[in-house]
N, C-alpha and C positions, 0 to 999 in steps of 0.2 A: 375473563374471556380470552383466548386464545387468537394469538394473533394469525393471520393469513401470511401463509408462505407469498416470496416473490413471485414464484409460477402464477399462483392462483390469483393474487393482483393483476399479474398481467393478462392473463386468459379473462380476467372478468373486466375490467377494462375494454380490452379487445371486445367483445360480445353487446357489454356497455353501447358502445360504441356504434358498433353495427347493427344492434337492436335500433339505436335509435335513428339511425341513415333508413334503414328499412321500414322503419314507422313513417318517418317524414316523404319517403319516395310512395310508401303507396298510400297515403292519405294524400298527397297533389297528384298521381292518377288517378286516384279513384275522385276523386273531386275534377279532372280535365274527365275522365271519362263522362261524369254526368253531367257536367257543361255540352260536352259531342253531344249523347243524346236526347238532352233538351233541346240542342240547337236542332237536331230533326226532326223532335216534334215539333218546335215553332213554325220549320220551313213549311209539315205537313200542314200547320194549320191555313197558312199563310196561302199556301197554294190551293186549297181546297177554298176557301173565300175568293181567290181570283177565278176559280173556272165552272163555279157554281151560277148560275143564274137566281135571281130571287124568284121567280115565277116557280120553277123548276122545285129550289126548294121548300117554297110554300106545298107546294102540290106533296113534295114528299112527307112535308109535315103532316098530310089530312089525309094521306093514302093509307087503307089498314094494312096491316102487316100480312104477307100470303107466306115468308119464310117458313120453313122447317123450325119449332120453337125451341129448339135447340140451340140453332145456326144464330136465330132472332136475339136470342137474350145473350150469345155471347159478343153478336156485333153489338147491339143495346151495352155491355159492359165495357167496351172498349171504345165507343164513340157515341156521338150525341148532335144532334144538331136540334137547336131550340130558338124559337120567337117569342120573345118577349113584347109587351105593351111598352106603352110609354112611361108608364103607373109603375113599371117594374114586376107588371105580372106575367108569369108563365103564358102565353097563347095557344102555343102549340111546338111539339114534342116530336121527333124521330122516332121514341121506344115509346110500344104502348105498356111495356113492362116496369111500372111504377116501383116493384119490389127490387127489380137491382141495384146494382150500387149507383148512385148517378152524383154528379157535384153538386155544392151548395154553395151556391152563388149568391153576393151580398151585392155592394152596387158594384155597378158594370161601368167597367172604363173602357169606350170603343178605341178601335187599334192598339191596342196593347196586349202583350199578349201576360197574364196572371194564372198565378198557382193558387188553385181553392183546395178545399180541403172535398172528400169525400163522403158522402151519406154513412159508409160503411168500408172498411179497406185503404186502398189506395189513393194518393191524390189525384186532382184531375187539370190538366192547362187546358183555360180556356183564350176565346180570343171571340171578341166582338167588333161587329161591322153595322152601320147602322143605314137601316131601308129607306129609300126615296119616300114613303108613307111616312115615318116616322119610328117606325118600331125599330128593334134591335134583331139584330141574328146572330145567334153564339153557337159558336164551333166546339166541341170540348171533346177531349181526347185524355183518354184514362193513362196514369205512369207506372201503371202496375206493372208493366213489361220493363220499363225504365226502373223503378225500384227492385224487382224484382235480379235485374240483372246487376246495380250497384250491390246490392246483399250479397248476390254470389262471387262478387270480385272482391268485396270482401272478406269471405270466405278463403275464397282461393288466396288470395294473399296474405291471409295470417296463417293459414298451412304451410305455404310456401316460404312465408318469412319464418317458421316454428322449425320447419325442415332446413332451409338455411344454416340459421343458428346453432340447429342440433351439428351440421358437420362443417360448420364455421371452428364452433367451439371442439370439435375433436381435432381439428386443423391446426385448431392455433395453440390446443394441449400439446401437438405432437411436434410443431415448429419452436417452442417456446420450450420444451422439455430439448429439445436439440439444442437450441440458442445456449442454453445456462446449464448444458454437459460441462465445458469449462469450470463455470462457480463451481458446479456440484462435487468437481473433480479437487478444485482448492480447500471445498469445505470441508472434504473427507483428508486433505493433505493436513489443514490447518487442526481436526481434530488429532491426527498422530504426531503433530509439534507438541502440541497442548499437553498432550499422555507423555512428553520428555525423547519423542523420536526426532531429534531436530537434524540428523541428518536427511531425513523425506526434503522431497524437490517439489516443484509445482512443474506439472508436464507442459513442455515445450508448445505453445501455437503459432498462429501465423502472429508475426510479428507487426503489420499490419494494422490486424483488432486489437478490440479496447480487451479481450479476454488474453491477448498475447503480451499488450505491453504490459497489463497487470499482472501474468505470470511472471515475465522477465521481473518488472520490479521487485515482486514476492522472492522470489529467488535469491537476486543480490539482498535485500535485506534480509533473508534467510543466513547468507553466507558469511553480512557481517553480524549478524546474531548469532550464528556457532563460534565464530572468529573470538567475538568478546565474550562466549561464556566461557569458550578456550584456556584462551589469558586469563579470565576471573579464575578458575579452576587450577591455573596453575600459579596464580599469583597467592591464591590462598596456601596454593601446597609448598609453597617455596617460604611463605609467612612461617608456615608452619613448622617447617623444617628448621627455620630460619629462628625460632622461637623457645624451638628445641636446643640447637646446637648452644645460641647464646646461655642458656640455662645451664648445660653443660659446661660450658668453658668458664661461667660466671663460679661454678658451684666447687671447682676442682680447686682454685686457688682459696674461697672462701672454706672445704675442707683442712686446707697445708691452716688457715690463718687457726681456725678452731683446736685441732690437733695439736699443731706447737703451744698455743695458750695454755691447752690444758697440760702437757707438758712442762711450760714454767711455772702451773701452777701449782704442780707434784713437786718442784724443786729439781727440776733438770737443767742441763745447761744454759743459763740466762740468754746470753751472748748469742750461740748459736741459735736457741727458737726465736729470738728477736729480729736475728738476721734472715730467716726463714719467712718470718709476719712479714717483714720488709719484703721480701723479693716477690712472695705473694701477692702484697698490694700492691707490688709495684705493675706486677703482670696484669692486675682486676683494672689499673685505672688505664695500661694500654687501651683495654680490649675497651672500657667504657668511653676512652676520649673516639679511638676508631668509630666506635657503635653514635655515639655524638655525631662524629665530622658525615658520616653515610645518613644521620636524621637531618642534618642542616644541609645538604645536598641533594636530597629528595624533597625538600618543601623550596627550594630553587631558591634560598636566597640569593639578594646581588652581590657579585664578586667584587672585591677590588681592585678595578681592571687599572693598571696605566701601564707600559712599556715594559718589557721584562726580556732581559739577552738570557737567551737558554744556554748560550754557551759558557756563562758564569755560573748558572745555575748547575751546569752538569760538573765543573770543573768543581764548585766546592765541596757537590754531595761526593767526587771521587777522594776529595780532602779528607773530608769525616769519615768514608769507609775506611780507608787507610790508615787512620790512625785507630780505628774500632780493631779492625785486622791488619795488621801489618803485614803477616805472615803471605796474604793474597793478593793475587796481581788482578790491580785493576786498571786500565789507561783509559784516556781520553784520544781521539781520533776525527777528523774530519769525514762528513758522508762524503765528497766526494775527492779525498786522499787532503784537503789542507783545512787548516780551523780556521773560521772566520765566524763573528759574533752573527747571531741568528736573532732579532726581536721579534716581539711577539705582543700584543694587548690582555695583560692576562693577572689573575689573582697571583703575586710570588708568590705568596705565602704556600699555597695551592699546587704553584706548580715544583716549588722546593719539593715537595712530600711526596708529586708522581716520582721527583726522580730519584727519592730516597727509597721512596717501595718497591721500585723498578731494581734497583741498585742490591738493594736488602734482598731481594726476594731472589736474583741471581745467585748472591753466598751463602741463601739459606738451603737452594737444593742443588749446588754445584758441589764435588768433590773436592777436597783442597789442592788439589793440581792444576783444577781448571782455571782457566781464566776469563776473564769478563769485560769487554770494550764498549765503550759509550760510545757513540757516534753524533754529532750533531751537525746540520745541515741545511737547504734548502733543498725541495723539489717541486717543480710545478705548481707554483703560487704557495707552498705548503712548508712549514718549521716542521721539521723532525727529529725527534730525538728515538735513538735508539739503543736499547742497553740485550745485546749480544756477549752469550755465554758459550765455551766449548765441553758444555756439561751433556746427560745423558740425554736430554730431549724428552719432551711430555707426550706420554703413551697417546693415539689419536682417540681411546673413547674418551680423555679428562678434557681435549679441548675446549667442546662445547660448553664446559662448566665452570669451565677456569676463571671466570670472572664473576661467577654467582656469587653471595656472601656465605660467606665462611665454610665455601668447598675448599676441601683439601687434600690433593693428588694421594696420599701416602690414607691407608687406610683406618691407623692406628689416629686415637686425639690426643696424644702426648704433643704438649708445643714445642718439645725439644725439636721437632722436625720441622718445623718452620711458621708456629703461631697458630694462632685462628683461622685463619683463613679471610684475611678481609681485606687484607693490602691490595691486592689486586681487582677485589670489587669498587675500593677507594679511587685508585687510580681509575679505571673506567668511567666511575661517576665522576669525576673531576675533569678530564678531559671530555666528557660530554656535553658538561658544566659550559666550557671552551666552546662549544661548538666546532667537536672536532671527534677523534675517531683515535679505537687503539688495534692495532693487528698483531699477529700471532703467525712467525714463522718458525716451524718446528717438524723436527723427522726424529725418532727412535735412535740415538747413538749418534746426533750429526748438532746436539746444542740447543738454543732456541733463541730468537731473537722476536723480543718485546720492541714493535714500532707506536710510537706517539706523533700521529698528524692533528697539527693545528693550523688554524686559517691566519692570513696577515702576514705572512711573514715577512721581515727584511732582512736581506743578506749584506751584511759590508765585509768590503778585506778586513783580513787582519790587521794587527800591528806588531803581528809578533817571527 
């Protein structure tokens, strides 16, 4: 069975509803209406026994009828005055027209005024009074006019209630089809979400109604639902990029290891395809310990956080570049012109390798001329370390990508130009890790300078 739309709930309800107000209003007037005109025939009766003499009546009982027998039998059908015996028999009679309808009357309660039933037709009320002789005198008065007129009020009010209804219900079809413009308007939005249009909107109403605040809601959760299919969308595409590249760089080293083997295994120089396996593996386990430290930094384990002065930390990584490259000038420097040790709450281990990758990744795309300043410092509640080069500056479309995994400014994937690409993905998750932040200032021909902000920091003087 197919269910009923909301409209037509409501519309049927509504009618529901009003059906039944309108049953209930005209069955208590049509019920006050024939309380009124029974209370007027009572009053008729009432008053006709006050201004009646018995003499009078008697006489009219035994008088023959000289009426027109027309005029005779329809007063005879609408009224009746009768004397009864004591015995409860008929005496005498108003109508000498036995054939019309007349009441039938069982025992007689005097003053009171009762509803008998009819020979033929309608009911009849009578009302009895009882004669100084003994006998009785009953008044009865036919309700054929009285019924006659409740049947036509009833009539007329289930027309009038049928006709109601009829433009109740087009009424409440055409306010109820207004009312739920709104829904109708969301259900056709929500079917073009459904078919993948999730840019569609739900149109703006009064903010006010309950169809406004539930657009506005539809909407914001519309916008965080585009938002995260966004990010799902590009987090797959960057997986996937990201899935590719590593396959790549995994597979280039794993070729050299293949090739030289089979080369020592043809009888070529020992020594050198040994030395070649070597530098091979040694490049696969880079790129897998890298690829390790970016999976243990995405599933957030806890750091080993206790105190850490950045300013030894930068001093040593400029040790080790130095002795890797002697030939390049690299110094250490104060941010704001003197060095004074900068502590920090922080993983060393973690933050030695920002400032080897920071450090590394400057000689790896700077020209040997250039040179390269570490800076360390406070600002504004904030440890900073900065590793500033006077090299050629990163073009402004790599910006943005510069810290993706294993994008690599230079087009070619030879690592002769500077690796994988993931030292600088490394560094970003790590200072994340920190609860801190990495910036990037760069211009075409003017350097670039890699800033590391971390929270906590302490500044003491020097001692040097």
């Amino acid at each position: 069975m197919r269910a009923w739309s909301l409209r037509a709930r409501l519309v049927t309800a509504v009618l529901g509803l009003a059906a039944l107000g309108l049953v209930l209003s005209n069955v208590i007037g049509i019920a006050l209406l024939r309380d009124n005109l029974m209370d007027r025939v009572d009053g008729q009766l009432q008053q006709l026994g006050k201004v009646a003499t018995v003499k009078s009546i008697k006489a009219l009982t035994r008088v023959p009828i000289t009426l027109n027998d027309v005029l005779a039998k329809r007063v005879a059908a609408a009224q009746r005055i009768m004397v009864y015996n004591r015995d409860g028999s008929l005496q005498s009679s108003s109508s000498a027209y036995d054939d019309q309808p007349h009441p039938v009357i069982g025992p007689i309660e005097v003053g009171v005024n009762v509803t008998v039933p009819g020979s033929s037709g309608p009911s009849w009320r009578i009302r009895a009074a009882e004669l100084p002789d003994g006998d009785i005198l009953v008044f009865a008065q036919s309700l054929a006019e009285l019924e006659a007129t409740q049947t036509s009020a009833i009539a007329i009010a289930a027309a009038v209630s049928a006709a109601v209804l009829l433009l109740l219900g087009l009424g409440a079809d055409a306010v109820v089809r207004l009312g739920l413009r709104p829904l109708t308007r969301m259900e056709a939005t929500a079917g073009h979400i459904a078919r993948g249009d999730f840019a569609r909107r739900v149109p703006a109403h009064d903010p006010h109604t309950e169809p406004g605040r539930l657009a506005a809601a539809m909407n914001v959760m519309l916008d965080r639902l585009q938002s995260e299919i966004a990010a799902r969308t590009d987090s797959e595409a960057r997986m996937r990029r990201f899935l590719a590249d590593a396959s790549h760089e995994l597979r280039t080293p794993l070729t050299s290891v293949r090739g030289f083997a089979e080369l020592h295994r043809r009888g070529g120089d020992a020594a050198e395809a040994m030395r070649r396996i070597e530098d091979a593996a040694a490049r696969m386990g880079v790129l897998v310990n890298d690829l390790l430290t970016l999976a243990q930094l995405d599933e957030e384990r806890p750091l080993d956080r206790h105190p850490v002065d950045l300013l030894e930390v930068a001093a040593d990584t400029i040790r080790d570049a130095r002795v890797r490259v002697p030939e390049r000038q690299v110094r250490l420097a104060g941010l704001d012109g003197g060095l004074a040790p900068v502590t920090v709450v922080g993983d060393e281990a973690r933050l030695r390798q920002v400032a080897a990758n920071l450090i590394g990744n400057a000689l790896a795309h700077t020209p040997p001329e250039a040179s390269v300043t570490v800076r360390v410092g406070g600002a504004g509640g904030l440890a900073v370390l900065e590793v500033a080069d006077t090299g050629p500056g990163v073009p402004p479309e790599h910006v943005p990508h510069l810290f993706d995994r294993l994008y690599r400014v230079g087009q070619g994937r030879s690592r002769a130009d500077g690796g994988a690409g993931l030292g600088l993905a490394i560094v970003a998750a790590i200072v994340r890790a920190h609860g801190g932040r990495v910036e990037l200032d760069t211009a075409p021909g003017e350097g670039a300078t890699f800033r590391v902000l971390l929270p906590g920091s302490e500044v003491t003087p020097s001692s040097l």
